[in-house]
VORO-241620 format. One record per residue (C-alpha): x, y, z. Coordinates in steps of 0.1 Angstrom, whole numbers, padded with zeros to 4 digits, always signed. Layout:
<nodes>
XYZ ...
</nodes>
This chain:
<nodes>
+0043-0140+0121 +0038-0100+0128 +0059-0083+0150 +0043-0070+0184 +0044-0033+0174 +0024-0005+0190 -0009+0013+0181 -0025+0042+0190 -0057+0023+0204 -0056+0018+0243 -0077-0001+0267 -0095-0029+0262 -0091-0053+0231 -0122-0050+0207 -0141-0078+0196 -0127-0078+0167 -0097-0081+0173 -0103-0103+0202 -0113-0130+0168 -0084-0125+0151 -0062-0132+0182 -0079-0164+0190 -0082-0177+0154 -0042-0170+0155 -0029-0206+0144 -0058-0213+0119 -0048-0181+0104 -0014-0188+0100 -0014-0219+0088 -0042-0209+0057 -0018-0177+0050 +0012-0206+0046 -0011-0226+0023 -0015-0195+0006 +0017-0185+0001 +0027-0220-0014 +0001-0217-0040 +0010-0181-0048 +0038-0159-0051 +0043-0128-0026 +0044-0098-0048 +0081-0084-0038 +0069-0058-0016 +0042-0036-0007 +0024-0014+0018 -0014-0014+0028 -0032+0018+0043 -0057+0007+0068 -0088+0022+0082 -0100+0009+0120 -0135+0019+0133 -0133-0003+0158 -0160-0025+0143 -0144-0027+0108 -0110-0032+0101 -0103-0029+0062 -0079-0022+0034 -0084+0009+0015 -0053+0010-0007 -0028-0012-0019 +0007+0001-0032 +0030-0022-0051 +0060+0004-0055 +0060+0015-0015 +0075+0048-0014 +0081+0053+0025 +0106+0030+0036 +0125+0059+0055 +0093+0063+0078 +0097+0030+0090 +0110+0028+0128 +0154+0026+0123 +0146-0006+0147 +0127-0027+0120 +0156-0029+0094 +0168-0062+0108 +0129-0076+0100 +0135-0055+0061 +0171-0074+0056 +0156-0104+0067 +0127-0107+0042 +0148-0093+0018 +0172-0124+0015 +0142-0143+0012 +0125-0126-0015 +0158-0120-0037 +0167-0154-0034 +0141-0166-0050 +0148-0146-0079 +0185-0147-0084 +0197-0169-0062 +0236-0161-0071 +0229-0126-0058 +0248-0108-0087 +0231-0078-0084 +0201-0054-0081 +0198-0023-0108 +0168-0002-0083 +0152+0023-0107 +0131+0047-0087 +0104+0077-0093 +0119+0105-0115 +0110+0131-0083 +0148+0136-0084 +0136+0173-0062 +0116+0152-0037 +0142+0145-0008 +0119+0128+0012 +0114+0103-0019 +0151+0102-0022 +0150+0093+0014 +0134+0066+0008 +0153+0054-0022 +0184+0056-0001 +0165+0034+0024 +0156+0003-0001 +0196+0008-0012 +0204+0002+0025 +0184-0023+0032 +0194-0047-0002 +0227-0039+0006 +0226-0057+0041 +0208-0081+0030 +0239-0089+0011 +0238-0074-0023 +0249-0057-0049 +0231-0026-0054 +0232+0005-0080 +0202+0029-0089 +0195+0039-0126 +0172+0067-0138 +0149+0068-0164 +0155+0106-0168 +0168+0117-0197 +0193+0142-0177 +0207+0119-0160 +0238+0115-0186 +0265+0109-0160 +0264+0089-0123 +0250+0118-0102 +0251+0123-0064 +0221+0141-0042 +0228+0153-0012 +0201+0138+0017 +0187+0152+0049 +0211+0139+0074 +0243+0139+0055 +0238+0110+0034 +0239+0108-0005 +0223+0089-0033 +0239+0082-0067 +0217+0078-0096 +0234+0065-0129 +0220+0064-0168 +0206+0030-0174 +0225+0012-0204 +0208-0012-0226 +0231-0040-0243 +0203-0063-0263 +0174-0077-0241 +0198-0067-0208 +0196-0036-0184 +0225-0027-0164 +0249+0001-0161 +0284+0011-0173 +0302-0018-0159 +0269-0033-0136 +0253-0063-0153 +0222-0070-0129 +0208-0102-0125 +0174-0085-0115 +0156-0051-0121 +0132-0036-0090 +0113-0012-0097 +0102+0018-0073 +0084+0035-0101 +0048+0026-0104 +0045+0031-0141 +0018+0056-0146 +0031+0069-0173 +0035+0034-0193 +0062+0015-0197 +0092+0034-0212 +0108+0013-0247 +0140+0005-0225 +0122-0017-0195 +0102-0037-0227 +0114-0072-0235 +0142-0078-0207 +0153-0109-0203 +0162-0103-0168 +0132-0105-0146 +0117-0073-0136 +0097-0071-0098 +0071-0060-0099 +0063-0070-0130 +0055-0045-0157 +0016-0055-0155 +0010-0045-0115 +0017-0006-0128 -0009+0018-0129 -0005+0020-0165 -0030-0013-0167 -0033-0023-0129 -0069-0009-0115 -0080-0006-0078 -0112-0023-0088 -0091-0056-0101 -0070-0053-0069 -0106-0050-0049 -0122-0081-0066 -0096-0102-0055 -0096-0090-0022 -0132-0094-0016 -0124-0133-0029 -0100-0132-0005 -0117-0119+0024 -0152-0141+0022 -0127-0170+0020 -0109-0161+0056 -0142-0147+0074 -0155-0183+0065 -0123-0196+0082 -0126-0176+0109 -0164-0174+0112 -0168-0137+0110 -0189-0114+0085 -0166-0110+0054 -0178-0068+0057 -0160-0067+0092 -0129-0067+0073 -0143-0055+0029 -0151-0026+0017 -0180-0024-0005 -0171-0010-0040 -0186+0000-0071 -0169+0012-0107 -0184+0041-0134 -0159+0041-0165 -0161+0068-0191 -0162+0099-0167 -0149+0133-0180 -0154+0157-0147 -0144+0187-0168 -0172+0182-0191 -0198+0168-0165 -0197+0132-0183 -0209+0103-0162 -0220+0123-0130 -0253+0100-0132 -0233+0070-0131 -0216+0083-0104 -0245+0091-0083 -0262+0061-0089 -0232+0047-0076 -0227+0065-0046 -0262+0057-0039 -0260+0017-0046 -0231+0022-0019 -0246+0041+0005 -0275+0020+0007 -0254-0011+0015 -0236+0007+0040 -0266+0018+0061 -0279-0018+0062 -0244-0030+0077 -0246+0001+0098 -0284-0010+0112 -0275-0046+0119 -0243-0040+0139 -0258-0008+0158 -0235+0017+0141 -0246+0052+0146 -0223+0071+0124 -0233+0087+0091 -0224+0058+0062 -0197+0077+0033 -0182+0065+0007 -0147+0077-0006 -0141+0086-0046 -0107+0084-0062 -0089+0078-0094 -0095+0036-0105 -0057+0041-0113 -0031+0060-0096 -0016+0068-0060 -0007+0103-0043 -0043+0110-0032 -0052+0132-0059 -0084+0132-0072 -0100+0120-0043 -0133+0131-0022 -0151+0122+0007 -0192+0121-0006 -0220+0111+0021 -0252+0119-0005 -0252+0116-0043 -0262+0154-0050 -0227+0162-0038 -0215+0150-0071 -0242+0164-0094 -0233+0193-0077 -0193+0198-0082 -0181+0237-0088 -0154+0238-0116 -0130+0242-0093 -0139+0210-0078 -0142+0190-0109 -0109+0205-0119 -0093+0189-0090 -0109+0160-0091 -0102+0153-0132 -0064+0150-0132 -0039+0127-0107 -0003+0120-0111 +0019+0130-0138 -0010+0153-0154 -0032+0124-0166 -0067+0128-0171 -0089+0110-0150 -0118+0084-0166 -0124+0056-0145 -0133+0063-0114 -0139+0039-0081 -0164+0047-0056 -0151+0030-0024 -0172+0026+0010 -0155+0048+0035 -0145+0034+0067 -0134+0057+0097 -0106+0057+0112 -0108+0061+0150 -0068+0062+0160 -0055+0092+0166 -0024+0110+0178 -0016+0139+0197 -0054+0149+0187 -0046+0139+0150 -0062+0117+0128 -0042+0090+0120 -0044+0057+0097 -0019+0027+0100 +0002+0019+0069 +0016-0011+0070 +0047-0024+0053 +0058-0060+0036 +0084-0075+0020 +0077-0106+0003 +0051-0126+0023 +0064-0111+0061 +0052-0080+0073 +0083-0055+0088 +0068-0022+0097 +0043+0002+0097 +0037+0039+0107 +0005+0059+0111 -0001+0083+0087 -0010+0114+0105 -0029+0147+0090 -0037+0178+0117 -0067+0194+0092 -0082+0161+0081 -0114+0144+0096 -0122+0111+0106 -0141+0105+0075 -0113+0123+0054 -0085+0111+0030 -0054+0116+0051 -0031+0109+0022 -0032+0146+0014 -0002+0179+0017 +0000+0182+0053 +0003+0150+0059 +0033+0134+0082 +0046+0100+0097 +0048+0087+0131 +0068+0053+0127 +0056+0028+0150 +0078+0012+0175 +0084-0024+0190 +0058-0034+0220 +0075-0029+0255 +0061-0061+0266 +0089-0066+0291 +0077-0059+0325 +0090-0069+0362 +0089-0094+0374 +0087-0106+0347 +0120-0093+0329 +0119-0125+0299 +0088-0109+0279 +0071-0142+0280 +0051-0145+0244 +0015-0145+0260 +0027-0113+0281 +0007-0090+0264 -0013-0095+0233 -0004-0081+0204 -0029-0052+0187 -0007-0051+0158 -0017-0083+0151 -0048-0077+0129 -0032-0050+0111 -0008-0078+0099 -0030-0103+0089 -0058-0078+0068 -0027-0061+0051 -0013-0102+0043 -0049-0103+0031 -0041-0070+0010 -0010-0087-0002 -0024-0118-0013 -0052-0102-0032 -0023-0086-0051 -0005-0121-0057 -0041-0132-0071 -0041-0099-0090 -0008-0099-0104 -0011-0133-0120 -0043-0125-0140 -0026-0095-0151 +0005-0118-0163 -0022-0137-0176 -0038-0111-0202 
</nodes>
């Protein structure tokens, strides 16, 4: 089940999530189905976008970086679901090697390295972190915000194992997504690797990830009787784009256009006043970079060279080519006058946590995941009231609730994703 957490919405449920409240047992028993038929990836985080009338997925991350923005009270829910889903892999428990990002000047990444550490560890294993950087020659300790440290040690290769001097690990967990490829020393383990080397964005595209969730999706509204768009965004793919040299801007626009056009039609039939947008990123990649709100097509015809200069290269320097151009949903949540977006977090199939992320400069129609940005963890629902001091489960309902199912929807889309990757 989800945990009852907060939200920044108030008042009155919305319809919308009125429907997912009362279809409560029918979707939990189809996610259980589910989950027999498919493996959970090993963890993940999902960024929503509410509108009130649309509640939808907009990214899907399979190497979750901010486990230290989770509320300190969810890490019981984190050690829980981590038993579960290292069990299933190495059921003996010999040990985890954790090989994170190479932002080694990042503390707040670190932070959240030290976090994943913590949480394995108290779930009962053994846990060291290896680098892939080259300078890492000798076990090294970084000091953390707080007090803490974090030891990163050079991975040693003996044959088709990974470990470290004197650290054979029955599993390898990565917290690196891979953009870069696959370095020669994670190729051909016998161990097995989570996530597997496929989901990074090396190979993995958002428009793969967004095919299966639109499979997904139509399949649950039908469960549920709602319109699968309450809950999918529409989506649409040019390949071949070079920004720098203004190759592919007409596929683009005719793109943005296709979209648009949906869009207004959903807007006309459910009453929706807003002006329709779509959002246009990298097809591959995380961080934000390269990404741009675009309400009319001559926006893109019409880049500067600065713009296109921004919009042609994402993480680790690579160029951009493939490009997704996403339907935009608002996000109506705020806090303390800021935009905000709930991210949502999961370990195997069970969600534990979320926070809003939270940007002071950005609009409701604006990517939030963006410098500036910062993290308002979310907390448990004080539900217990007098008289009634025994937080009966009906006390109040629980607005987290559809977060947690559309990011399990997320999720599963990745399972479904994952195992046509393992497939090619």
């Amino acid at each position: 089940m989800v945990p009852h957490l907060t939200t920044a919405l108030t008042g009155q449920l919305l319809d919308l999530e009125r429907r997912f409240l009362d279809s409560m047992p029918t979707t939990e028993h189809w996610l259980r189905t589910q989950w027999l038929d498919h493996a959970a990836p090993f963890y993940a985080s999902v960024d929503l976008r509410n509108s009130g009338f649309k509640l939808a997925p907009v990214d899907t991350n399979l190497f979750p970086g901010g486990f230290n923005n989770l509320n300190p009270d969810f890490l019981p829910l984190c050690v829980h679901a981590m038993q579960s889903a290292v069990e299933k892999i190495c059921p003996d428990a010999r040990g985890v090697l954790l090989i994170p990002e190479s932002h080694t000047r990042n503390l707040f990444y670190l932070q959240n390295v030290a976090q994943i550490v913590t949480i394995l560890k108290q779930a009962g294993m053994r846990v060291r972190v290896g680098s892939l950087l080259p300078e890492i020659t000798a076990a090294t300790a970084f000091q953390l915000p707080g007090g803490s440290t974090l030891t990163l040690e050079p991975l040693v290769r003996r044959g088709n194992r990974l470990g470290l001097d004197g650290f054979d690990p029955c599993v390898v967990l990565l917290n690196n997504d891979l953009s870069g490829g696959v370095p020669d020393i994670l190729k051909g383990l016998e161990q097995p690797v989570f996530p597997p080397l496929s989901a990074g964005w090396h190979t993995r595209r958002k428009s793969q990830h967004f095919s299966a969730y639109d499979r997904v999706a139509n399949e649950f509204a039908q469960l549920i009787g709602i319109d699968p768009w309450l809950i999918d965004p529409y989506f649409a793919v040019c390949n071949q784009v070079n920004y720098q040299e203004r190759v592919g801007e007409e596929c683009l626009a005719a793109h943005v256009d296709d979209v648009l056009n949906m869009i207004r039609v959903k807007y006309a039939e459910y009453g929706v006043k807003n002006d329709p947008f779509v959002i246009v990123k990298p097809e591959a990649g995380t961080y934000g970079m390269g990404v741009m709100t675009v309400k009319d097509a001559s926006e893109i015809t019409g880049l500067n060279r600065k713009q296109r200069n921004k919009m042609a290269v994402v993480k680790e320097g690579l160029e951009v080519s493939d490009v997704l151009v996403q339907e935009g949903v608002y996000t109506f949540e705020h806090i303390n006058d800021a935009v905000a977006e709930p991210v949502v977090y999961m370990i195997d199939h069970y969600v534990v946590g979320g926070f809003y992320r939270v940007h002071t400069e950005r609009g409701v129609d604006e990517n939030l995941n963006a410098p500036g940005m910062s993290f308002e963890p979310l907390a448990f629902e004080a539900c217990c009231t007098m008289p009634n001091p025994d937080c009966e489960p009906d006390d109040t309902p629980n607005r987290f609730y559809a977060y947690g199912v559309v990011a399990r929807l997320a999720l599963l889309a990745a399972s479904l994703e994952i195992e046509a990757a393992e497939k090619r």
